[in-house]
C-alpha positions in Angstrom: 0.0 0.0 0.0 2.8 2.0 1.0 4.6 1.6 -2.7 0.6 2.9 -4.3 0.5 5.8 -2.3 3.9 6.9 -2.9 3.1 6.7 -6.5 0.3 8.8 -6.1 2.3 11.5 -4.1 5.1 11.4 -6.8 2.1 11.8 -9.1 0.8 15.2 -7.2 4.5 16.4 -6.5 3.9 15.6 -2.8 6.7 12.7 -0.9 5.9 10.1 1.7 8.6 9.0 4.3 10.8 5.8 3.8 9.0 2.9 5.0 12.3 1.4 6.1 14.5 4.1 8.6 18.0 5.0 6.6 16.7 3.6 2.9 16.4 6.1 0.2 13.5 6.3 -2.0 16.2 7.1 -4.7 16.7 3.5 -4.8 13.1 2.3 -5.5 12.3 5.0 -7.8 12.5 1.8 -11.0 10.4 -0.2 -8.4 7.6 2.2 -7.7 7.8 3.4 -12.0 6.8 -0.4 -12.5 4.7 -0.6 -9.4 2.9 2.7 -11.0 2.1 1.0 -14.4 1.0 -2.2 -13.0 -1.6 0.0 -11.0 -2.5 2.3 -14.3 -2.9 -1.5 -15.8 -5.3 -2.6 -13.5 -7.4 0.5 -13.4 -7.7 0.2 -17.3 -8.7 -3.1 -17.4 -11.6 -2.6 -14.7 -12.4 0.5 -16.3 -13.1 -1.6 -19.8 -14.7 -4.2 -17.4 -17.0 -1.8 -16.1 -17.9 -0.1 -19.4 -18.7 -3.5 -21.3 -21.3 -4.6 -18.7 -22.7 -0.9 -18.6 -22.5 -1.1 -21.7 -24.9 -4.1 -21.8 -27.0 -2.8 -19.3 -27.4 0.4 -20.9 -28.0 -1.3 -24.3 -31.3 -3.4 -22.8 -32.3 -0.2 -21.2 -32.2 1.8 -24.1 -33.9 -0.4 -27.1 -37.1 1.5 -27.5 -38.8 0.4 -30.5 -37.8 -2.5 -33.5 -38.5 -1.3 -36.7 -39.0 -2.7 -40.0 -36.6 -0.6 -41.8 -33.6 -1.6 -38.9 -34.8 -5.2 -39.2 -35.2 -5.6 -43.3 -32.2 -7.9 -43.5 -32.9 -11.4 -44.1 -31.7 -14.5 -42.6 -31.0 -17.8 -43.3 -33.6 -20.3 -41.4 -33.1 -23.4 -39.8 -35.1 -25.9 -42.1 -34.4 -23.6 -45.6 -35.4 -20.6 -46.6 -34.6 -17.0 -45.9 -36.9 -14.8 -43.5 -36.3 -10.9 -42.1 -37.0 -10.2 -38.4 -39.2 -7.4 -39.3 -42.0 -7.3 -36.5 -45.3 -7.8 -38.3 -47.7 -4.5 -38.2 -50.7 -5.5 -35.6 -48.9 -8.6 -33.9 -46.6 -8.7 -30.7 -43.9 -10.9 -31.7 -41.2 -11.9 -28.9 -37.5 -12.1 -30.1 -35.6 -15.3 -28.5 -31.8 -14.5 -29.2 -29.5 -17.7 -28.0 -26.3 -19.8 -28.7 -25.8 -23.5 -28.1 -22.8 -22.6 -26.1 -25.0 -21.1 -23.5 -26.2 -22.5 -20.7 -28.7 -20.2 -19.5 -29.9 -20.2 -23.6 -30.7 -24.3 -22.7 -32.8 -23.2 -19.8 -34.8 -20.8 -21.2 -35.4 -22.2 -24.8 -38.0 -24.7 -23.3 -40.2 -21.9 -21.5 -40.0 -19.8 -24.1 -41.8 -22.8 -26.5 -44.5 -23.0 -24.0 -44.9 -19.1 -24.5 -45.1 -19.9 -28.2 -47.3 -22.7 -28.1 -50.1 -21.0 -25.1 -50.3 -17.8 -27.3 -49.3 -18.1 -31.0 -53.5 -19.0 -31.7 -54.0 -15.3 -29.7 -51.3 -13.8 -32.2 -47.9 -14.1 -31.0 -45.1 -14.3 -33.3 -42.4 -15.8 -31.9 -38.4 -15.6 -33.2 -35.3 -17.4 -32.8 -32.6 -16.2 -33.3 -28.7 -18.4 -33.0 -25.9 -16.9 -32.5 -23.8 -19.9 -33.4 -21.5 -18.3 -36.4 -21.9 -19.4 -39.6 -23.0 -23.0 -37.8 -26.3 -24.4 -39.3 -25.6 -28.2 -37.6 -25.2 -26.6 -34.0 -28.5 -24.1 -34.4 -30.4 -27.2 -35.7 -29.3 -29.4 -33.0 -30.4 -26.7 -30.4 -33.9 -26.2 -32.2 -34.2 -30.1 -32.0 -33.0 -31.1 -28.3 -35.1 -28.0 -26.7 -38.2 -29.1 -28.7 -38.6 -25.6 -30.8 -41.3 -25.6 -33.2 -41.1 -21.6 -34.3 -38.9 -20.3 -36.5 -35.2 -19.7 -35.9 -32.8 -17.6 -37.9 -28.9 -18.3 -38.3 -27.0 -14.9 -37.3 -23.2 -14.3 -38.4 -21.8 -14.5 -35.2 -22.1 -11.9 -32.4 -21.0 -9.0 -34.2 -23.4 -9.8 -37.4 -24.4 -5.7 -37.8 -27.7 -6.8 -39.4 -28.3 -8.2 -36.4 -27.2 -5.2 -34.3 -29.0 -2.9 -36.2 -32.1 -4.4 -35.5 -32.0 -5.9 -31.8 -29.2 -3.9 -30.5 -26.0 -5.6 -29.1 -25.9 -9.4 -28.5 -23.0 -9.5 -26.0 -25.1 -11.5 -23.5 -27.1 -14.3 -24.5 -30.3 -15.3 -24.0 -31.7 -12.4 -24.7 -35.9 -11.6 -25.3 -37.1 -9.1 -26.5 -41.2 -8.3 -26.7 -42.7 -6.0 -28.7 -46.1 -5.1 -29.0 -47.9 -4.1 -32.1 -46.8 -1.1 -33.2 -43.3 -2.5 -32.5 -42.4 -0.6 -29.4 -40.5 -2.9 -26.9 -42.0 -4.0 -23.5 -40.0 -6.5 -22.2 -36.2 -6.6 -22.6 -33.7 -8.8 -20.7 -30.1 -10.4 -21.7 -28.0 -13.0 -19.8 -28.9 -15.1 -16.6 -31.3 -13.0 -15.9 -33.6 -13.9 -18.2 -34.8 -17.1 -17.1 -35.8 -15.6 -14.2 -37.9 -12.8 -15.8 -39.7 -15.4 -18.0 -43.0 -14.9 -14.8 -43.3 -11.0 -15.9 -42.8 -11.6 -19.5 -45.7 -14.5 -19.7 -47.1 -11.5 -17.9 -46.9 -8.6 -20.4 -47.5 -11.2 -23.2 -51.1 -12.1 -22.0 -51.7 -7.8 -21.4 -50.5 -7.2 -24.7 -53.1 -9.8 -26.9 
């Protein structure tokens, strides 16, 4: 501690007394530069820590409305074909963003089928989307194992800008978004907590058709 805050009085043009009675700080001055960059290290790499889950935060906080023109790129689909994720004017459709990598996508694929299957004959649309890059064995083994019976896109990895453009950043998986029918966004969650937000979702779902 005593090194740190030296640093930060050489930094200030203030000194701190030797630690150790009759050494000179002359000595350590190589020590304490090192000591200094280790620390300016550190704070940098917290500092990027901290801005990427802010980041994500802020990005589910700030999603306001999917739009057709944002979402007019199309996708390849599990089972052929090609399909946009353009919401559908006068429909809610819920977005269901995943890799097979995830665990917390494993858990809530499941529960989000049941969402599909109790309200797609009210009007839900419901979306898959993977995330697995350029992988059409692993999205189609996911779709199979967790019993998926709506559609489900193939994205271009995480960083697919089509993708971005229309659902904001995927850096956290699962991720669902609802819209409702003008295609403003009610419900948005990424990452573990998801699964547990599924209650409020069914929820907004059943307030929205």
């Amino acid at each position: 501690m005593i090194q740190i805050l030296s640093y930060f009085a050489s930094f200030f043009g203030g000194s701190i007394e030797p630690i150790y009675p009759g050494v000179s700080w002359r000595r350590y001055d190589v020590q304490r530069q090192l000591q200094g960059s280790v620390l300016v290290l550190s704070c940098t790499i917290l500092i990027f820590i901290c801005g990427t889950n802010c980041g994500s935060r802020q990005a589910v906080s700030t999603l306001r409305q999917v739009s057709r023109q944002a979402c007019r790129a199309r996708f390849a689909k599990v089972g052929g074909g090609y399909q946009s994720l353009a919401p559908k004017p006068g429909f809610p459709k819920l977005y269901f963003v995943f890799a097979s990598w995830s665990d917390h996508s494993r858990l809530v694929a499941p529960r989000v089928q049941q969402l599909f299957e109790r309200y797609r004959s009210r009007g839900l649309h419901v979306v898959g989307v993977s995330l697995d890059h350029q992988s059409r064995v692993f999205a189609e083994a996911f779709t199979d194992v967790s019993g998926i019976t709506f559609d489900v896109l193939r994205a271009d990895g995480v960083l697919d800008s089509s993708l971005t453009a229309c659902l904001g950043p995927t850096r956290e998986v699962p991720k669902l978004i609802l819209v409702d029918t003008n295609g403003n966004v009610i419900h948005h969650t990424a990452g573990p907590n998801a699964n547990s937000s599924i209650d409020t979702l069914r929820s907004k779902i059943a307030s929205t058709l």
